[in-house]
C-alpha positions in Angstrom: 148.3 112.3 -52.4 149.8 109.4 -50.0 150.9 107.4 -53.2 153.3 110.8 -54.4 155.2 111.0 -51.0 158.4 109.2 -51.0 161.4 108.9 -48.3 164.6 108.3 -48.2 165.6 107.2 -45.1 169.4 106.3 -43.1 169.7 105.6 -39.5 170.3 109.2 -38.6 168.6 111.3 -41.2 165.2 111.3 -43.1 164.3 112.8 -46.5 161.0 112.9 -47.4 159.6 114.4 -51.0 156.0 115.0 -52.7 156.5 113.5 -56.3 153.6 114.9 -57.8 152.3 116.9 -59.8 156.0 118.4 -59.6 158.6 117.0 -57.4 159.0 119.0 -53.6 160.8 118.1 -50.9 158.7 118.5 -48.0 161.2 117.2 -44.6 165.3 116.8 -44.1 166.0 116.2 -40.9 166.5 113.6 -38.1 165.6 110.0 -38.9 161.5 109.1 -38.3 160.7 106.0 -36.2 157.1 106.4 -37.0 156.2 107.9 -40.1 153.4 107.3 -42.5 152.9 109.0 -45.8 149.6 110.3 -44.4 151.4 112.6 -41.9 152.7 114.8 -44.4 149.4 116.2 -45.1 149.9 118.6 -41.8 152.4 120.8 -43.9 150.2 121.4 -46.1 150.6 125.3 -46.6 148.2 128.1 -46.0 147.8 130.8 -48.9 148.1 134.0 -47.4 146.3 137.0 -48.6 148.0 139.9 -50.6 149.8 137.6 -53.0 148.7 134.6 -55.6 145.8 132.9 -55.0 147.5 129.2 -55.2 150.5 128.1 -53.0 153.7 128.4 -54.5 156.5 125.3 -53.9 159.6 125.3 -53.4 160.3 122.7 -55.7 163.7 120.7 -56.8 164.0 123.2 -59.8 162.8 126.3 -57.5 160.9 127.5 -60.5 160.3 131.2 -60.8 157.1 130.0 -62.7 155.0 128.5 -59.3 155.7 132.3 -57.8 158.7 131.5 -56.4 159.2 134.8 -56.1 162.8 133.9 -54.4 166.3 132.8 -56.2 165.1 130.2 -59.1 167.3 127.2 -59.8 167.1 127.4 -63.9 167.6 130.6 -66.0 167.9 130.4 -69.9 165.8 130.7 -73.1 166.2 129.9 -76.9 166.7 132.9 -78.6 164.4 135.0 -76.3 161.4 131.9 -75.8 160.9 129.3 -73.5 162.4 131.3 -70.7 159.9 130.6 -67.6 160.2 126.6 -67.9 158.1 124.8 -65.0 158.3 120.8 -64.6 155.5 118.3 -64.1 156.7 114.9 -63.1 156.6 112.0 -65.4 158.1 109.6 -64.2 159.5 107.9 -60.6 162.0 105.2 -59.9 162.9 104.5 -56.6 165.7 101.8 -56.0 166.3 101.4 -52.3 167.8 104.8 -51.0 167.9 106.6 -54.6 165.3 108.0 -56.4 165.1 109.4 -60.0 162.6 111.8 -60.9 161.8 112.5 -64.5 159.9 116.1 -65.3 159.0 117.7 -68.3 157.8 120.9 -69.7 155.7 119.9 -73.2 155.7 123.6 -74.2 159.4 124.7 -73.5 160.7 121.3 -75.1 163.1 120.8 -72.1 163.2 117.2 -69.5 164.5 117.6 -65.6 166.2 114.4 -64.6 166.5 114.7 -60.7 169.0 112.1 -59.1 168.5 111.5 -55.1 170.7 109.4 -53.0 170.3 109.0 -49.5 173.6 107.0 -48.1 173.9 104.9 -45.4 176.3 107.8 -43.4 173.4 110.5 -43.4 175.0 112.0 -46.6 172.3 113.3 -49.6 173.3 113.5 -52.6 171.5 115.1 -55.6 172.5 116.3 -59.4 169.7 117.4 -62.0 169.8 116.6 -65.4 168.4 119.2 -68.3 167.2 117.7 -71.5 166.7 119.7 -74.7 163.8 117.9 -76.9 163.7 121.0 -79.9 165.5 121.4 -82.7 166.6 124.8 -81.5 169.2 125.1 -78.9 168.9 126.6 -75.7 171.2 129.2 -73.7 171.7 128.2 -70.0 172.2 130.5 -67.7 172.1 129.0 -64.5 171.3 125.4 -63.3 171.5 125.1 -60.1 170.5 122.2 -57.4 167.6 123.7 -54.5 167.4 121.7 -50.9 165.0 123.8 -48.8 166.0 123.8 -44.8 164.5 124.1 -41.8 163.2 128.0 -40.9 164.6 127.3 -37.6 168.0 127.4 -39.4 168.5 131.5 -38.9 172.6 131.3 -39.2 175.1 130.6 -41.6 178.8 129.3 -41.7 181.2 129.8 -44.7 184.6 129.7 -45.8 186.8 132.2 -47.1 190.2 132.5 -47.5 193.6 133.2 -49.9 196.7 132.3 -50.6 198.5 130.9 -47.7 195.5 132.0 -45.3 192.6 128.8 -46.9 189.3 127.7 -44.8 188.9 130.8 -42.6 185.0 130.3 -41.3 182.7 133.3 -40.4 178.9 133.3 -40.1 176.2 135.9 -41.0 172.8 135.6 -39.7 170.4 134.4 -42.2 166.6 136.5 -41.3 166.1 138.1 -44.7 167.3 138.2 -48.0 170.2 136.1 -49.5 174.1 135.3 -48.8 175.7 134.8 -51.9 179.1 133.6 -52.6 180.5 133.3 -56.0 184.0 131.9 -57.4 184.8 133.1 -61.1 188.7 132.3 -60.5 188.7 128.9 -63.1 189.0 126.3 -60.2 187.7 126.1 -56.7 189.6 128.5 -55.2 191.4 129.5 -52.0 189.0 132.3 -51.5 185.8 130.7 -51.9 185.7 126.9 -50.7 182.4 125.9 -52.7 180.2 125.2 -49.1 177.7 126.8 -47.1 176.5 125.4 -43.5 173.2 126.8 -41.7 172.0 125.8 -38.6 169.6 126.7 -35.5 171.2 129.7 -34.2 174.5 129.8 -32.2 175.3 126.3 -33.8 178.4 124.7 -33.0 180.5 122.0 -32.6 178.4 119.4 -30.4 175.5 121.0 -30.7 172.5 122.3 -33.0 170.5 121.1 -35.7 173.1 121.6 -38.7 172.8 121.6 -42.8 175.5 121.6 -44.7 176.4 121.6 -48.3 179.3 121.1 -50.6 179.4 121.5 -54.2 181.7 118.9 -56.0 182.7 120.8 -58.5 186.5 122.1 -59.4 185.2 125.4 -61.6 183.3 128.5 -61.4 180.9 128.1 -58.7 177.5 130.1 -56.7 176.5 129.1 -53.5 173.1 130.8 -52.0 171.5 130.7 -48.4 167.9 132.8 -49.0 164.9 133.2 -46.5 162.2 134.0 -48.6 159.9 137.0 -47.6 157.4 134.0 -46.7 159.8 133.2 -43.9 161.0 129.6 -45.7 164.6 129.1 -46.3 166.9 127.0 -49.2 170.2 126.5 -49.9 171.8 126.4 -53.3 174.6 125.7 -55.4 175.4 125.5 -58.6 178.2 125.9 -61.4 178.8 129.3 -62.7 178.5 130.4 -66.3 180.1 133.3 -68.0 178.0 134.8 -70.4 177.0 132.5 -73.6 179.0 129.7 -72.3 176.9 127.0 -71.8 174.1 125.9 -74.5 172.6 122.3 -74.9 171.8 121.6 -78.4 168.6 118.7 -79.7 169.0 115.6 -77.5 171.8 116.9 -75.3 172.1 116.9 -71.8 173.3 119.3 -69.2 174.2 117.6 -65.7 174.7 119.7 -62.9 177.7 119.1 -60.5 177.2 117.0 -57.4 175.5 118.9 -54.0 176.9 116.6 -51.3 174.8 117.3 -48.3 174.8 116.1 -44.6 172.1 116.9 -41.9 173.1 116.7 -38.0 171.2 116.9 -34.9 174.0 117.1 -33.1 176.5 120.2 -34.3 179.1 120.5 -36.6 181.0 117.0 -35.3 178.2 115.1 -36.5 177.4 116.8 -40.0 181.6 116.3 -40.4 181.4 113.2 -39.1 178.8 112.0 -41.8 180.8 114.0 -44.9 184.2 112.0 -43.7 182.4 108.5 -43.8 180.6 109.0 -47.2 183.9 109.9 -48.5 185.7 107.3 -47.0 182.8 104.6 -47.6 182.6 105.7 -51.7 184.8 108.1 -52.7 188.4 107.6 -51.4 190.4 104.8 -53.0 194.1 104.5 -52.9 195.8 102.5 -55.0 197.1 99.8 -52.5 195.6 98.9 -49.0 198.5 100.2 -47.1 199.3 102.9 -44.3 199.7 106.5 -46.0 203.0 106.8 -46.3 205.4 109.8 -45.0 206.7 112.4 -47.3 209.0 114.3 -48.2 209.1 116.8 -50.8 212.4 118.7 -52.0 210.6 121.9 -53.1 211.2 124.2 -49.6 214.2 122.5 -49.6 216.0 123.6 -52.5 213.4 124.8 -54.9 214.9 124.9 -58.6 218.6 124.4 -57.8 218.4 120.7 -58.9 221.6 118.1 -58.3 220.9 114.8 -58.9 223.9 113.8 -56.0 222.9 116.1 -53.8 219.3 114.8 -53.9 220.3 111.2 -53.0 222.2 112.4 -50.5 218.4 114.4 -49.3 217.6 110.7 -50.0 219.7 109.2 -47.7 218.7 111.1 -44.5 215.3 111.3 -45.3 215.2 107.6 -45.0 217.2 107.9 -42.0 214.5 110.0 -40.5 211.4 107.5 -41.3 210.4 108.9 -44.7 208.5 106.3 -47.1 207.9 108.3 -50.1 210.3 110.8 -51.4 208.9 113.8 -53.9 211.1 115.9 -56.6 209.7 118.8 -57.0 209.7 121.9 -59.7 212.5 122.2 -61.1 213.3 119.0 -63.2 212.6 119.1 -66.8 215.0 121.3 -69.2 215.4 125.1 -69.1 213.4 125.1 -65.6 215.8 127.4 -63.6 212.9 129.6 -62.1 209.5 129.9 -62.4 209.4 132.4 -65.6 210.4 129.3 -68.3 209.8 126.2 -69.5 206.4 125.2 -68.3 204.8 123.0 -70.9 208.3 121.2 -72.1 207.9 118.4 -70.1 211.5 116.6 -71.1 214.1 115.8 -68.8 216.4 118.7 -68.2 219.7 116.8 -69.2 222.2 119.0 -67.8 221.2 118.8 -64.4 220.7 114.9 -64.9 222.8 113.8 -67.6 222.1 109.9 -66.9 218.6 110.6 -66.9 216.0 110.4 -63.8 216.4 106.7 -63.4 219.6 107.0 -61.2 217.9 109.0 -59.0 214.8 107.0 -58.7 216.6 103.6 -58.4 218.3 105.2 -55.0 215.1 106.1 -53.7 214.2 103.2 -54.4 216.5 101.0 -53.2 216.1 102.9 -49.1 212.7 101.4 -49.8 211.0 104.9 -49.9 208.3 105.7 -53.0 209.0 108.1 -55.6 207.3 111.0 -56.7 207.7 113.8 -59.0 205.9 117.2 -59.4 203.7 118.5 -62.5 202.0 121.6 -63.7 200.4 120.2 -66.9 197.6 122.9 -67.6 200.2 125.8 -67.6 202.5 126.7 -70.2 205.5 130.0 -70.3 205.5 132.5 -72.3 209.1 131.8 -72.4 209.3 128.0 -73.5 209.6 126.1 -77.0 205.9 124.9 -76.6 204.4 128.3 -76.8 207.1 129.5 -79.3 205.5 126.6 -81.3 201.9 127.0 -80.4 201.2 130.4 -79.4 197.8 129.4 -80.6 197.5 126.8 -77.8 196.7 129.7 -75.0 192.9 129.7 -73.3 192.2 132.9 -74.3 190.2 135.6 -76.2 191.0 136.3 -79.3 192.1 140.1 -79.7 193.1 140.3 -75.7 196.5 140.2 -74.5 196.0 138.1 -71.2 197.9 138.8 -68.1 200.5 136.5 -66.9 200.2 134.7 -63.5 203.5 133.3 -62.0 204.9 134.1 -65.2 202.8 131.9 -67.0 199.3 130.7 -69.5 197.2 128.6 -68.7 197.1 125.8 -72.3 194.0 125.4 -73.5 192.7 121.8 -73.2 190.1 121.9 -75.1 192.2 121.7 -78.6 192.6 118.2 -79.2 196.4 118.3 -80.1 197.3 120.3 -76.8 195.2 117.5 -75.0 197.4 115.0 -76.9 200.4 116.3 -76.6 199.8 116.5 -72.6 198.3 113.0 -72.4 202.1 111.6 -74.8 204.6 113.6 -72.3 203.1 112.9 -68.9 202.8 109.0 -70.7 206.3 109.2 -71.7 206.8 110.3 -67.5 205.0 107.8 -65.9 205.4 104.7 -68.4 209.0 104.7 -69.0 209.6 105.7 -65.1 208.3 103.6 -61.7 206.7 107.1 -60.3 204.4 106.0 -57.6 202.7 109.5 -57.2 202.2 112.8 -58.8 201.9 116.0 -57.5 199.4 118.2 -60.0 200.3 121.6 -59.3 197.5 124.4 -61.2 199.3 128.2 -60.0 197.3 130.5 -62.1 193.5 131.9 -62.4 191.9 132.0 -65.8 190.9 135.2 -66.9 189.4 135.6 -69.9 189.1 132.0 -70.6 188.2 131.7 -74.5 188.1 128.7 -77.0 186.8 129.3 -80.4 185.7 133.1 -79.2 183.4 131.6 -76.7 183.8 131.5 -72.6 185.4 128.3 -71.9 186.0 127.8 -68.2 183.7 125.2 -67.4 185.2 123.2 -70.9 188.2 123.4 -69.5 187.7 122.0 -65.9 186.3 119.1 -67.7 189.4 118.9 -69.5 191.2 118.7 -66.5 188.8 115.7 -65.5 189.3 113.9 -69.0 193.1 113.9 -68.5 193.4 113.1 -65.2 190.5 110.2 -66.0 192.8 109.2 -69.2 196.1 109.0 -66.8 194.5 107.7 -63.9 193.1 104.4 -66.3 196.3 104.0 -67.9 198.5 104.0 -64.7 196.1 102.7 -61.7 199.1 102.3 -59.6 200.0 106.1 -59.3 198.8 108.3 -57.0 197.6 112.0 -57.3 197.9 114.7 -55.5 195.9 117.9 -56.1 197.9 120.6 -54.7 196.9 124.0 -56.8 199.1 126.4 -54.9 198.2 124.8 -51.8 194.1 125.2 -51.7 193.3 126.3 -54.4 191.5 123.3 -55.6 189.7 120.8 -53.0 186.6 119.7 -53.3 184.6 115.5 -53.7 185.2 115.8 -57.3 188.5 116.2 -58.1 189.0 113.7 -55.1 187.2 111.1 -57.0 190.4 111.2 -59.3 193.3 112.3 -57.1 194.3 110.7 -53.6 195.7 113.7 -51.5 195.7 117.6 -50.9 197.8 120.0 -50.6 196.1 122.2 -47.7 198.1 124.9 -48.2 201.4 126.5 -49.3 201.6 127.9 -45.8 203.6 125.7 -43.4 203.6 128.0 -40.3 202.1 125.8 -37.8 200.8 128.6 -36.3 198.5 129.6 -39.4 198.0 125.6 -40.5 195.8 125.1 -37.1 193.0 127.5 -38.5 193.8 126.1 -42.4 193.6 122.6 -41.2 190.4 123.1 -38.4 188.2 124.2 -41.5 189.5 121.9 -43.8 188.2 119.1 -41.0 184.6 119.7 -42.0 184.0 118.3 -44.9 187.4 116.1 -45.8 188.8 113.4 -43.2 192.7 113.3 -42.4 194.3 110.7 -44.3 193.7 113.6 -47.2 194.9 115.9 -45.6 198.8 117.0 -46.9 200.3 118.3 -43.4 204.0 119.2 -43.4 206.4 120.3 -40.8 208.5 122.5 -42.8 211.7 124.5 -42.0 212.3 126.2 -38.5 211.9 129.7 -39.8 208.6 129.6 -42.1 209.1 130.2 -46.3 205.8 131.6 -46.1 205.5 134.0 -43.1 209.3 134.0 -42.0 207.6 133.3 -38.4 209.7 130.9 -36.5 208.2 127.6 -33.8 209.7 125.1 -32.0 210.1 121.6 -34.3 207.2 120.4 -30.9 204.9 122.8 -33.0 205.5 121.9 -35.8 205.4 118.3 -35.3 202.6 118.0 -33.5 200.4 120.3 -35.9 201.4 118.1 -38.9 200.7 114.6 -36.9 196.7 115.0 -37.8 196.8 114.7 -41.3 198.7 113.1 -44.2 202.2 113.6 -42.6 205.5 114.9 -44.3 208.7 116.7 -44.0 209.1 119.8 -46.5 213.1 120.9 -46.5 216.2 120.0 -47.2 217.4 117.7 -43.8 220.9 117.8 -44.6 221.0 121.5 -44.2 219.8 121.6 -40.6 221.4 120.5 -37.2 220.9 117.0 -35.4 218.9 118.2 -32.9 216.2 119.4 -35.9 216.5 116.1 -37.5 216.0 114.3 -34.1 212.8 116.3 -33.7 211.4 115.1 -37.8 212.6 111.0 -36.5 210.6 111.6 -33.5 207.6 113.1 -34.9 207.6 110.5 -38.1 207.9 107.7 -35.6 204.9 109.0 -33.7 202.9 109.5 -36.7 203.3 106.2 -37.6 202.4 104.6 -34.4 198.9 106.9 -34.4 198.5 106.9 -38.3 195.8 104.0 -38.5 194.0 106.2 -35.6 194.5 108.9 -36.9 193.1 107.4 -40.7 190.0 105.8 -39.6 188.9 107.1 -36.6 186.1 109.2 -36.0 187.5 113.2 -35.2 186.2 115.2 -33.0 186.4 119.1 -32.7 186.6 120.4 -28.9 185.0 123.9 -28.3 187.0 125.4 -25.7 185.5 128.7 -23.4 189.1 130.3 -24.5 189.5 131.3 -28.4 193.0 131.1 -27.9 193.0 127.8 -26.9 192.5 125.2 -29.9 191.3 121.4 -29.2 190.5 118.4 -31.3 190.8 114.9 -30.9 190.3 111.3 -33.0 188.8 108.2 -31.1 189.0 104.9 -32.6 186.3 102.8 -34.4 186.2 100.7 -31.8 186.6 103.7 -29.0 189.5 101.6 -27.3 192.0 104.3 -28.0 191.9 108.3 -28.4 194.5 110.8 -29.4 193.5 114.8 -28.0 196.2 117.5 -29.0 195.7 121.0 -27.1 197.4 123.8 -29.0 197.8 126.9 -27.6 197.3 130.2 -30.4 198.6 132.9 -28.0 198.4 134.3 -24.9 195.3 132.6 -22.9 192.8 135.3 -21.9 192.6 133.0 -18.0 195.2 132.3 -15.9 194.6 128.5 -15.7 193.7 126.5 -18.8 190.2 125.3 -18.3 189.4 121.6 -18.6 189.4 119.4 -21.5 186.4 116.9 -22.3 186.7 114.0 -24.1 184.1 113.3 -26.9 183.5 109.9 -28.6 184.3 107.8 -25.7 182.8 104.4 -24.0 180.9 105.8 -21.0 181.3 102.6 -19.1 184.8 102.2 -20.0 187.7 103.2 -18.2 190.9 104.9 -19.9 194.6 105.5 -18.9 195.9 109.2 -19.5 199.2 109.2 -20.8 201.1 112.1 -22.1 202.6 111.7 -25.8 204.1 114.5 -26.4 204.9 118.3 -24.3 206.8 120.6 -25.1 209.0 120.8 -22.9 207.3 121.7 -19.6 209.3 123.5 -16.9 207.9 124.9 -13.7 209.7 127.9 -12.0 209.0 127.9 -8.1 211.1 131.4 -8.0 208.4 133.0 -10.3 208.0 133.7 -14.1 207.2 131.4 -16.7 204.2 129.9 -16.5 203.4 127.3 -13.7 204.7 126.4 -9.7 202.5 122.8 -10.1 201.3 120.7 -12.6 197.9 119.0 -13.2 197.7 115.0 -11.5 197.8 113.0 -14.2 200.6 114.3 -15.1 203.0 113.5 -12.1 201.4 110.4 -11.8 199.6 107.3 -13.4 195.7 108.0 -14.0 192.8 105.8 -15.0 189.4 107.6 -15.6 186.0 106.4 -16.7 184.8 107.4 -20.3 182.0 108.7 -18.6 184.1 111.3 -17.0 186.4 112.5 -19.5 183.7 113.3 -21.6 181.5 115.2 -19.5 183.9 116.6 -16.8 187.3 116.0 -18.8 190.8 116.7 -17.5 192.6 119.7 -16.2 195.2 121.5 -18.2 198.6 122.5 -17.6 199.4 126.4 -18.3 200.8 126.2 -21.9 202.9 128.8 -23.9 201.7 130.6 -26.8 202.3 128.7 -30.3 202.9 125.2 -28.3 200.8 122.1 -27.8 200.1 118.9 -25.9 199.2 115.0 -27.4 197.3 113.3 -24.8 196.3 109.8 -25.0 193.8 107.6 -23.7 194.0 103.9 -24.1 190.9 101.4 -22.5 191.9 99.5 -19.5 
């Protein structure tokens, strides 16, 4: 037995796995100083009475088979046989911190190729392979990647969301029976972020032991937390089929999506703080070693109502105000006056720029700012000359009328000449124009999504990949951004081929500290699109301070989404200010390590970013609504030098009055504020600093800097 177990092993977490006769993983968890192959004998499981006579594993395939009994990870058949495959390993390759493990079933003529990678962050990842070796093809119906957890893990975390309202986090206690979330939308949705965390009970930020998952995959997805009746507990992911979808003929292979997976011994922090250095360490890649630069993009601003002098104009002052990239939006290709036309006839509108984009982009240019331009590629209108001409270019079912979204199809990839055509006119855009970045815009669900008569969803995500693959060869020096109506598709694989997200369409500060908190943990900032946008919110008509909104969009990918010459100089003071602070923080803010403060008052929201080399941190305190205390209570200080000492400085207030004749808030504010403090690392981080008494919807920017 000692020669078939196998780890995997990183400075903070462990995996070790039983290769034979079929491949099990038996421990993941916190990294073993002392472990011998021998000690895994002492899980070897008891067979209790009242059931089969044999232990049944929990295998990487979770075959029904071994009496699973539980949620299996392969369903299928061919043509009503071979539908209860179970694996026997075949083969092993280990190479350093990956393994592959080769399986077969003689008598159901299919192969399991299991890929295992522990990296050096803590970060698992693991994709299985499904081999047909008949003549016959055979129908899958679900293929699906298994990690068995701890049974001390009796909670779950997960996302849901909507349009506007992304990464909202609830739990569910996980005792019995499953938690199931499924996405049949087309991409990876607003309402069901593909990603499941369980953990010892009453997990949390700093502390627990944590697992969490994240399927890398931009489709139809199912993610599953089960405790078996047995008491054992997995979690699973997978891509979703629709019926008769998916069938690998002789010789072909299936490959499941990515399962990204991070374990921490200490809380959430460190399970995000693993996810955001994988990412950064292999997956992230800009174009150019250079600071992320600050945007801004014209759509609040003035939406379709395109005028190419008017424009440099927004040029001008958004130059004035710090920007380094400027963005044209919808709005610029011909008979695109609104969003019910035009969508698939990507050619310069000519009466709104009669000399062409050029002009436009030399200016830019020429204030030393970037230029970027919006897309929707995979949609096409009802109302344009591409579908007059192609009506047969629609993903759909034949013999359905499908229903419109935003006025619009969705074009069906998957025919070769649409894929051309797409591939020639966003060529023609980005060869015969110096665009610097592109921002992919995907509004619309797919419902019913048919090529050839057959279910085509997860064709046409691949599609999506292919194109995006084709462009991102051919022009290496552009940039993507995945925006999706904000959310509505984030996850590692379309970031392997695009370079930024749009969080959300939702620029109320107010709503983009929840949006932006659950986005932290699984994607780092420098991700991260985070605009202020205009005084009075497009999305919620709620109205902040320009403080707010500042300092809610300083922790991500910063930018400015609105028209500056249509608001007053005090406004466009605020976006200088908080573009010049952004870029004195940004290479903090980009590669430090971020921290998420619990605070005793729900109201009261707290995170922070410490440097690699812990010499500086940046804490913002923002505060929802009314605190349920009068006095703020203290904030600590994670990810500091304990035998350091720090200098408290405050960045940025808003505004902070106190009224000795009462009202308002405060008669006396905290120390360090009226005068210079140094404190040890030690300190801040387990005793911290005392608040001032903050209004609802504002916030604070502390710094500490080593001494």
């Amino acid at each position: 037995m000692h020669d078939s177990i196998l780890r995997l092993e990183s400075k903070t977490v462990d995996v070790v796995l039983k290769t034979h006769p079929f491949a099990e993983i038996l421990y993941w968890g916190p990294h073993l100083n002392h472990f011998s192959p021998q000690d895994a004998e002492s899980l070897s499981r008891p067979v209790a009475n009242g059931r089969l006579d044999v232990d049944s594993p929990v295998t990487l395939m979770a075959e029904l088979g071994h009496g699973l009994f539980g949620t299996p990870g392969i369903e299928g058949h061919r043509d009503g046989m071979d539908s209860s495959p179970l694996f026997k390993t075949v083969g092993v390759a280990q190479e350093g911190q990956s393994l592959t493990v080769t399986a077969e079933d003689a008598h159901a003529g299919l192969r399991l190729t299991s890929e295992i990678a522990l990296d050096d962050s803590g970060v698992l990842v693991v994709r299985h392979g499904l081999t047909n070796l008949r003549a016959q093809a055979w129908q899958v119906e679900r293929l699906a990647v298994t990690l068995p957890i701890a049974e001390r893990a009796g909670e779950v975390m997960a996302f849901h969301g909507r349009w506007i309202r992304e990464f909202q986090p609830h739990r569910v206690k996980l005792e019995h029976d499953s938690f199931v979330i499924e996405n049949r939308r087309g991409r990876t949705s607003h309402e069901h972020f593909p990603a499941l965390i369980s953990g010892t009970p009453s997990f949390s930020e700093m502390h627990g032991d944590v697992w969490g998952v994240h399927l890398g995959w931009s489709g139809n997805h199912r993610l599953r937390a089960e405790a078996k009746t047995d008491g054992r507990r997995y979690l699973q992911a997978e891509a979703l089929y629709l019926p008769g979808e998916m069938t690998i003929a002789e010789g072909e292979t299936l490959w499941t999506p990515r399962l990204y997976a991070s374990y921490s011994a200490n809380g959430l922090n460190g399970m995000s703080q693993q996810f955001h250095r994988y990412l950064r360490d292999n997956v992230i890649r800009f174009p150019e070693n250079k600071p992320r630069p600050v945007h801004l993009n014209t759509w609040e601003g003035i939406y379709f109502d395109h005028d190419p002098q008017y424009i440099m104009r927004m040029a001008d002052e958004a130059a004035a105000l710090g920007v380094e990239r400027f963005i044209i939006d919808d709005g610029w290709f011909k008979g695109r006056n609104d969003d019910h036309a035009a969508l698939g006839d990507w050619y310069l509108d000519e009466k709104k720029y009669p000399h062409g984009l050029m002009p436009v982009i030399n200016h830019v240019k020429n204030l030393g700012m970037e230029f970027g331009i919006w897309v929707e590629p995979e949609m096409i209108n009802p109302d344009s000359d591409l579908y007059r001409a192609h009506p047969d270019w629609v993903l759909a079912m034949p013999g359905y009328t499908p229903p419109t979204g935003r006025h619009q199809y969705v074009l069906n990839l998957n025919i070769p000449e649409a894929f051309e055509y797409l591939q020639e006119r966003m060529t023609w855009l980005l060869g015969e124009h110096p665009v610097d970045y592109v921002k992919w815009d995907m509004n619309r669900e797919l419902v019913q999504p048919g090529h050839n008569g057959k279910a085509a969803a997860d064709a046409q995500t691949r599609q999506f990949y292919r194109l995006l693959d084709v462009l991102g060869e051919r022009f290496p020096q552009v940039e993507f951004e995945s925006c999706s109506s904000g959310g509505g598709r984030i996850d590692y694989e379309v970031l392997t081929r695009c370079h930024r997200f749009w969080a959300s369409d939702n620029n109320d500060a107010l709503e983009r500290n929840a949006i932006q908190r659950g986005m932290s943990y699984f994607f780092p900032p420098e991700v991260m699109g985070a605009h202020i946008g205009h005084h009075k919110c497009h999305a919620t008509f709620r109205q902040h301070s320009i403080a707010f909104r500042g300092l809610t969009a300083l922790f991500g990918h910063m930018g400015l989404e609105l028209d500056p010459l249509s608001v007053d100089e005090q406004e466009r003071a605020g976006y200088r200010h908080y573009a010049a602070l952004h870029k004195r923080w940004r290479e903090v803010i980009h590669t430090g390590t971020q921290w998420r403060v619990e605070m005793p008052d729900a109201t009261t929201l707290a995170q922070g970013i410490v440097s690699q080399d812990r010499g500086q941190g940046l804490f913002i305190v923002s505060q929802l609504a009314m605190p349920d205390y009068t006095l703020m209570m203290p904030l600590r200080m994670p990810g500091l030098e304990a035998g350091a000492r720090y200098r408290l400085t405050l960045l940025d207030h808003p505004n902070i009055r106190l009224t000795g004749e009462g009202g308002h808030t405060m008669r006396k504010l905290p120390a360090w504020m009226e005068a210079p403090q140094t404190v040890s690392g030690e300190w801040l981080m387990q005793a911290g600093i005392a608040l001032p008494i903050l209004d609802p919807e504002s916030a604070i920017l502390i710094g500490v800097e080593r001494v």
